[in-house]
Structure formats: C-alpha cells, structure tokens
N, C-alpha and C positions, 0 to 999 in steps of 0.2 A: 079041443078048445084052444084058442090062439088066446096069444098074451094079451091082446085088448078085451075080448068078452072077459077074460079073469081080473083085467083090472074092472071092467064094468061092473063086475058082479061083487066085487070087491066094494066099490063106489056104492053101490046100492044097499048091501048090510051096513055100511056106515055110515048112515044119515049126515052124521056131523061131519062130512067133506062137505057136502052140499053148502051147509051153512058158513062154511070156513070160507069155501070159495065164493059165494055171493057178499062176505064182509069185509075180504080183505082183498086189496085192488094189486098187491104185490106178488099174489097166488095164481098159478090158472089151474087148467083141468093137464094141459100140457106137464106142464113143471111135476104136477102129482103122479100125470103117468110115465114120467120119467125118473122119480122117486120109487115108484113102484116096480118099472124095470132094472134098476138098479139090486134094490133091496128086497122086492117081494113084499111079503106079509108081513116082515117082522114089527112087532109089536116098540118097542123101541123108536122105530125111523115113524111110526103113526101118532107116536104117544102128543108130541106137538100140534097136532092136525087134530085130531077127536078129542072131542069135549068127555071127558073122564070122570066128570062128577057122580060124588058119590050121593045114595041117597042118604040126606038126613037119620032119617031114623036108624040105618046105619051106624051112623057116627054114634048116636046117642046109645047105640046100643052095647057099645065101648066102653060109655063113661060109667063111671061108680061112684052114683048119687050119694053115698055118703059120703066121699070126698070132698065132694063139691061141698054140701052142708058144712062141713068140716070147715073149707077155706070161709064159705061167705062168714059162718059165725066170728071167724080169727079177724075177719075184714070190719063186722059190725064191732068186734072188742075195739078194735086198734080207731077206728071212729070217733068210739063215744071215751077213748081216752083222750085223744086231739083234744074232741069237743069242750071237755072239762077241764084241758090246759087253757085252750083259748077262755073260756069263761072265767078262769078262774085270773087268769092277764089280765082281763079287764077288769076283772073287780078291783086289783091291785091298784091300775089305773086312776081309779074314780076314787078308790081311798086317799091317795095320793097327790091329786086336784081337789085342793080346799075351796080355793078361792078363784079369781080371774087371772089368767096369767098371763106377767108384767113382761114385754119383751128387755133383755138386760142389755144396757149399751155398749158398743162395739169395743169401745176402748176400756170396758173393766174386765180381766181376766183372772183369773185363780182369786175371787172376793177379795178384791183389789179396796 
C-alpha cells in the first residue's frame, strides 16, 4: 500500500479531518497529506486537527461529589454572611436618617 491509500485510510478512521477541513478555509486535504508525509501517524502533529473531546460522563466520573458539596456549602456560608453584612448596612443606614436631609452650603466646612 502506497503512501496515499495510508493516508486515505488514515482520513477515513478520523472523521474529524473531514469536518476540520470543510470548516476551516485555511486547511486543504493537500496541506494534511503533506503533514502526514512528513510525520506519519503520530499522535501529537494530529492532536490539532481531531476533535478530542471527551465524553462527559467521563469527566464526571473523576469528580468527587463530596467535594463538590463541600465547596458549594463554604460558597452558601460565605453568601448568607455577605447577605447579613449588607442587611445589617442598611439598617444602620435607616437608623441613622431621622429626618429629610438638609443639603449643607458650600461655603460652611469643619461646623463652621
């Protein structure tokens, strides 16, 4: 088998050239089989070119749910302490405004 059927056949288990080349106008099928006479198969010079996504549940099957629980609880603590600074500002606020407030004239400084 000659180096073009290996790149074809190459082309054809990786779906995701196909799609690379139909989306990017700066690619051709040239330039990849000229990447491919260069360097072959290796995994590396493709990793650009193939869509490598992982799947989801994958990922998730990493995480460690009590972690997580962990962080979001520290996340609702650190919230509802905000919350209770800010409410508690403004209560200060409103204790603080008795009445209507008098704008004080430019020219009185330090209760002149």
């Amino acid at each position: 088998m000659d180096k073009k059927e290996k790149f074809k056949e190459f082309a054809k288990s990786h779906k995701d050239l196909i799609d690379y080349v139909s989306n990017h106008e700066d690619i051709t099928w040239q330039k990849l089989y000229e990447i491919y006479d260069i360097y072959g198969e290796d995994e590396d010079v493709w990793e650009k070119y193939l869509n490598n996504n992982t799947n989801i549940s994958e990922i998730l099957k990493n995480v460690d749910m009590n972690k997580v629980k962990e962080h979001i609880t520290t996340a609702q603590k650190a919230l509802t302490l905000i919350e209770g600074l800010i409410t508690k500002d403004e209560s200060d606020l409103t204790n603080l405004v008795k009445g209507p407030l008098v704008p004080r004239p430019i020219e009185k400084f330090f209760g002149d």
